[in-house]
N, C-alpha and C positions, 0 to 999 in steps of 0.2 A: 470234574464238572466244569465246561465251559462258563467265561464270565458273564454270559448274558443268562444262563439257566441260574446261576445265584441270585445275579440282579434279580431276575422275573420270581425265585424264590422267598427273598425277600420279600418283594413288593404283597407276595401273597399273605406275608403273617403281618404288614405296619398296618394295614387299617383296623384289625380287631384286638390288636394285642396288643399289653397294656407297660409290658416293663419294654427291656431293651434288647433291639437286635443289632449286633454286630457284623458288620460284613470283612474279607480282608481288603486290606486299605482305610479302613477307621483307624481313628486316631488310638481307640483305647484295646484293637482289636490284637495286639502282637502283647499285652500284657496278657488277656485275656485267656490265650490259649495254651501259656504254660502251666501245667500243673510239676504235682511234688518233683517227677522222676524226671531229670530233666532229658535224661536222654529220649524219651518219647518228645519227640519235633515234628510236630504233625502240625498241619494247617488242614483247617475246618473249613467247611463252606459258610457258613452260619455258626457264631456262638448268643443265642439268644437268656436273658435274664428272666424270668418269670418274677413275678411280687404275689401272686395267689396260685391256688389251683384253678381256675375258670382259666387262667395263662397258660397252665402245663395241659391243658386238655388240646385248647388249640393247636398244639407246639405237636402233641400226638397224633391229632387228627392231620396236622399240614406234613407230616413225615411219611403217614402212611399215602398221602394223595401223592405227592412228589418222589415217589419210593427213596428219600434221603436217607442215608443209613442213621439210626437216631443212636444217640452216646447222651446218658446222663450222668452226670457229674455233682455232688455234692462238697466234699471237701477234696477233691482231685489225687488220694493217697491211693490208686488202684496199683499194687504191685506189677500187673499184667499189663498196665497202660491203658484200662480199660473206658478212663477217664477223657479220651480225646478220640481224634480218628481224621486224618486227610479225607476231606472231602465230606464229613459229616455232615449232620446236623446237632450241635452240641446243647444239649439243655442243660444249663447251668443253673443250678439253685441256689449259690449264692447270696443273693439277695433277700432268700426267703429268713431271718433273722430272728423271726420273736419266738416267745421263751414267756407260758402263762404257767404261774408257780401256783396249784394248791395246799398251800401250807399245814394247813387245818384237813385237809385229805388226804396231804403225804401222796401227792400227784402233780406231774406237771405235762404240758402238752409243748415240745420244741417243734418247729418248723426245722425243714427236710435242710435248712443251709447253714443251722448252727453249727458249729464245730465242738469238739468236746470240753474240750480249752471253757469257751464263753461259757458253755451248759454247765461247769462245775463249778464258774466260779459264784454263779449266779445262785447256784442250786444253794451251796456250803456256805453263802451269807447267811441264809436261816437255817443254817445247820442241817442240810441234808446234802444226800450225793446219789448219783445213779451209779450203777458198776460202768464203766469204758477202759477203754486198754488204757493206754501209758504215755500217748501222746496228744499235746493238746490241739495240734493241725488239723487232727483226721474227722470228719464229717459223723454226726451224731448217726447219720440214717446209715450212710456205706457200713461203719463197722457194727452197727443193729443187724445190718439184713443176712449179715455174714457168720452172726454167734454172737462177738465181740467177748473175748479174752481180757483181762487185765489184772489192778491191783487188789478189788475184791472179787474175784473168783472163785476162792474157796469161801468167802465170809457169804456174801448173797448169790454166788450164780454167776451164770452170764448176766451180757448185755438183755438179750432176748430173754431173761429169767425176771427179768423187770419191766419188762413191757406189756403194758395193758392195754395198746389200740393202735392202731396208724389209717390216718387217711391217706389211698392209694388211689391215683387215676390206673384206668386200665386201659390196654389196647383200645377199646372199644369205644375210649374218651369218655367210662364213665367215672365222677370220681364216687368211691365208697368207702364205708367206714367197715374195719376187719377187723375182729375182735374175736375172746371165748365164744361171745352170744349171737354176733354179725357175721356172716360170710366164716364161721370156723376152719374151712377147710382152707381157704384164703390166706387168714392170719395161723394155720401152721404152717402153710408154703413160704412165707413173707420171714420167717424165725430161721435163717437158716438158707435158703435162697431167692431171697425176696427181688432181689436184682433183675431176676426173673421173669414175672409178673406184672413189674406196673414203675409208674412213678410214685415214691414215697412221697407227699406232699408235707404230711403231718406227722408224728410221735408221741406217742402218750406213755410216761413211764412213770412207773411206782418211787417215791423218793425214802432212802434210808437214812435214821439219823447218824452224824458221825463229825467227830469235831478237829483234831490232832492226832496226827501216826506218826509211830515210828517209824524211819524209814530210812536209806540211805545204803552205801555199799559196804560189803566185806570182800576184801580182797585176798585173795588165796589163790596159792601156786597149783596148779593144774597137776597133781599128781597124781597119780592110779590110785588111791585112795582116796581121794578128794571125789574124784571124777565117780569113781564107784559107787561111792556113799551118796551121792547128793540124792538124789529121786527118791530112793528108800524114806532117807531124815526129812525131805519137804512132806513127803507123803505123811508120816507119821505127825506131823505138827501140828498142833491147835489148829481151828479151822482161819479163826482170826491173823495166821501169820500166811502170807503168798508171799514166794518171792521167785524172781526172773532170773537164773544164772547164765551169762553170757561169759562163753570160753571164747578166748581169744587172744592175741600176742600184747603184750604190755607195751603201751606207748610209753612216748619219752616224757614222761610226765615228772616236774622234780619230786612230786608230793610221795613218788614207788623208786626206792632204792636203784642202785645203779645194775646190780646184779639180778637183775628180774624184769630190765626191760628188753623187750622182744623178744620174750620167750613166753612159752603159753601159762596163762593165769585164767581164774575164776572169779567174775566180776558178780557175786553174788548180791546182785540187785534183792531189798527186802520193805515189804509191809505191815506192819503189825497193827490193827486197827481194833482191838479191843483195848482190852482197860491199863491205864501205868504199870501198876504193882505187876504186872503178870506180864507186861514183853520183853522185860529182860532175861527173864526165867527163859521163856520160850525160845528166843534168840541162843541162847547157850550152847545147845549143840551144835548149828550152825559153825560157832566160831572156836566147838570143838574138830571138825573139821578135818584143820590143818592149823599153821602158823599163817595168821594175817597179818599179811602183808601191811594193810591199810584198813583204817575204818571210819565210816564218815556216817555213822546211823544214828540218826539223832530223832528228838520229838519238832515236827514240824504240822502245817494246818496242810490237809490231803490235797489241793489244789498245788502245792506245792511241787507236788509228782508231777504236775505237768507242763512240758516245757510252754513261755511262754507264745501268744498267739500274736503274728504280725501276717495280716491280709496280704499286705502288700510284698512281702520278701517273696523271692523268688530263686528256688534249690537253683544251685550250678552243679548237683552230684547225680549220678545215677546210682541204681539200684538192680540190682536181679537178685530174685527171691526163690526160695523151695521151701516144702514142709512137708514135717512127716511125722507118724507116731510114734513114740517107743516106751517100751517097757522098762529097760533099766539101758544102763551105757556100761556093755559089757567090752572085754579086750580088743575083741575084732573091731567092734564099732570105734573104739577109742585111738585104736592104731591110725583108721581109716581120717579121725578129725586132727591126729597130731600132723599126720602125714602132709594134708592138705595146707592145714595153716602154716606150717615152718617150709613147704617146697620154695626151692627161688621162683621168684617172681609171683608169688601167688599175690592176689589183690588186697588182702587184709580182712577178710570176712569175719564174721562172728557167726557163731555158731550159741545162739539162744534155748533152754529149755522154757515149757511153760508146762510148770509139773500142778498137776490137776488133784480131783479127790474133792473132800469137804461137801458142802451145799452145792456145786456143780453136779456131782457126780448120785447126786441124790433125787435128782429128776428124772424122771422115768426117761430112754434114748427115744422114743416115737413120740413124746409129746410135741416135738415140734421138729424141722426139717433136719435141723444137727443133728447126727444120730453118734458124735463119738464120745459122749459119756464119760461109759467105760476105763477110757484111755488116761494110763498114769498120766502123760506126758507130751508132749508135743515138742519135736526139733524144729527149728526153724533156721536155717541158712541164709543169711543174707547180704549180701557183697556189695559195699557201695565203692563208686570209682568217677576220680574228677575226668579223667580222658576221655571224655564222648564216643570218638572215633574210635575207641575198643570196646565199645558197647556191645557188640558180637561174640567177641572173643570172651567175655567176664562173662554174659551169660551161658557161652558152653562150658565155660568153666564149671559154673556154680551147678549148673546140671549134671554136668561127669561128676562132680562131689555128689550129689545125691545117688547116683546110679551106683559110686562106689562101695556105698554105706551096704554093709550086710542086712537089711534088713527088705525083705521082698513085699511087704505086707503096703500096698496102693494106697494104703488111707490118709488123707490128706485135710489141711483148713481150708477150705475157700479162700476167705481173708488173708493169706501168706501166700496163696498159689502165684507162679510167676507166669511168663507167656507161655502154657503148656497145652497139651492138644485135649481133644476130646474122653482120651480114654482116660486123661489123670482124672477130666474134673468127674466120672464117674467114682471114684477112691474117695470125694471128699462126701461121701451119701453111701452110708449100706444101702446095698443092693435093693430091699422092700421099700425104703425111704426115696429112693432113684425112680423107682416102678410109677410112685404113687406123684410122686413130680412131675413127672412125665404126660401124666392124665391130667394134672390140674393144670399143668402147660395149656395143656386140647383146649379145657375150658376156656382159659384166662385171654392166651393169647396165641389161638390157634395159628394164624402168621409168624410167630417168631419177630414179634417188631421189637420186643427187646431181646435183643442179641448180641451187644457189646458188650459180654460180662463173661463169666465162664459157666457158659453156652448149656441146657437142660434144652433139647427140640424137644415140641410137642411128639405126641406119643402116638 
């Protein structure tokens, strides 16, 4: 876009709009448009702040008059880079912040710019929590609209297993309330692929109590038995114990012996959020295992799981991402992860399980647009790398690792997908769940005006 169509772009949203628009060449406009992955270097045409929803309508309605490709952005973690776009128009939310706690209801309502970080620390001062994954950066809405995975998983559910409403503007610039009893068919599209659909303005989620976990790592050497056993022993666990095993080559850490660095280990990330007397008990197989290496699991207060939150830092690392299901990690597939991580020059990946079951897996698959249940386990690939300028090269890497993997089966998370085409993001939706996205597409937003995400056309 030439710079008089931005200027005249601008000038179309400063008389009714009420937060802040950025053009390039502002002073705060080169902060503004980096997110997590840094390799995504993209220059926007517009990154505008919204402070309500009467803002994000406007912001809808000036995109579709100007046909500027619109990109919304809440905590800017999109693996795909979904979070930006040369020559956009970037809706940034930001700024939307607050966070109304009903204590006494065991409910609270966050705006679409909270991050998950602030939403737990807020929540777990009156002793509740909502489920979110494992980091405190990522945007309360992005990893809602996506499932949302984390440390209670198996104890309550997903993200979207605790969600009781969201206020959404739509194509149409209208905003509405999507809930069981509001627009149903709505708020099951929004659980799952809500990116889809609308801007999330709002959030309403169920709060559970919960006060100190156990948590922290067991380290163990990555051997055929290790590797074997893991999925089976998480599976069979209390519901109250999740935990994250991240395979991957041992840094030089002095805390892990000198015979065991860079070579592959089992970073048995762990949570136990039921009661004292009973996590150690539960822990025991775990750290039957194998010989650990290391242990650092200790009782700590659940905010602790997440890394601290700083607005203003700004990653110097990229990322490329894959995911995929699996049922157990048999020899083939194990050959395929040792192979990758120990070749020369591989980039240093990790290779994550997020092994499922419990209160997840207990939710009917068609209640809402996530339809993978079912699924013991989920791999997840992910490469991060300081060299920018091999940002090409890292992601066909991390892609031929997944192509290599024996395992044919398309199904995929949303939320871990990396820049991949059409056909993948079909794998992250059975097929019936795909069908019926498709039509609710028609309704919502017959145009395709949200589009910068992984991509459901109307039907």
């Amino acid at each position: 876009m030439v710079v008089d169509e931005i200027v005249r772009s601008a000038a179309g949203l400063h008389g009714a709009f009420r937060g802040q628009v950025l053009e390039p060449g502002d002073r705060d406009y080169d902060q503004a448009r980096r997110v997590h992955n840094a390799a995504a270097d993209r220059h926007p045409a517009l990154i505008v702040r919204p402070t309500e929803a009467e803002d994000v309508a406007l912001v809808v309605a000036h995109a579709r008059e100007t046909g500027l490709p619109l990109v919304v952005r809440a905590g800017g973690h999109s693996m795909a880079n979904h979070s930006t776009g040369d020559g956009a128009l970037v809706l940034d939310l930001s700024a939307m912040r607050g966070i109304d706690i009903d204590a006494a209801g065991r409910t609270a309502w966050a705006e679409a710019g909270v991050l998950a970080g602030e939403y737990t620390a807020a929540t777990h001062a009156l002793g509740f929590v909502t489920p979110f994954g494992d980091t405190g950066s990522v945007g309360v809405a992005g990893i809602t609209l996506g499932g949302g995975v984390g440390w209670l998983a198996r104890k309550h559910g997903m993200t979207i297993d605790s969600l009781l409403a969201v206020e959404i503007v739509t194509s149409d610039g209208r905003r509405r309330i999507a809930s069981a009893d509001e627009e149903p068919d709505l708020f099951w599209a929004v659980r799952g692929a809500g990116a889809n659909f609308g801007v999330v303005t709002r959030l309403r989620f169920r709060l559970h109590p919960l006060g100190n976990v156990l948590a922290g790592d067991i380290l163990l050497p990555a051997t055929r038995e290790v590797l074997h056993s893991l999925i089976p022993t998480l599976l069979a666990a209390p519901d109250e114990l999740t935990a994250m095993p991240n395979i991957m080559l041992a840094p030089p850490d002095p805390a892990i012996p000198e015979e065991h660095r860079g070579r592959p280990v089992v970073y048995l990330s762990v949570a136990w959020s039921g009661s004292r007397d009973a996590g150690e008990r539960a822990l025991a197989p775990l750290r039957a295992l194998g010989s650990p290496i290391n242990d650092t699991v200790a009782w700590k207060p659940y905010p602790d799981l997440f890394s601290p939150v700083d607005r203003d830092e700004v990653s110097s690392w990229g990322v490329s991402s894959r995911a995929l299901y699996v049922d157990f990690l048999d020899d083939a597939t194990i050959d395929v992860i040792e192979r990758r991580l120990t070749e020369p020059g591989a980039p240093g990946s990790v290779v994550q399980l997020r092994v499922f079951g419990g209160e997840m897996a207990r939710v009917p698959g068609d209640s809402a647009a996530f339809g993978w249940r079912d699924r013991p386990a989920l791999m997840w690939i992910i490469t991060p790398y300081e060299d920018l300028r091999r940002a090409a090269e890292h992601e066909a890497w991390t892609a031929a690792f997944r192509t290599e993997l024996p395992i044919g089966d398309t199904a995929t998370y949303v939320n871990f997908m990396g820049a991949e085409d059409a056909e993948a993001v079909r794998g992250a939706y059975p097929a019936p769940t795909y069908a019926r996205l498709r039509e609710l597409k028609r309704r919502y937003d017959p145009d395709n005006v949200f589009r910068a995400n992984h991509n459901i056309p109307p039907g």
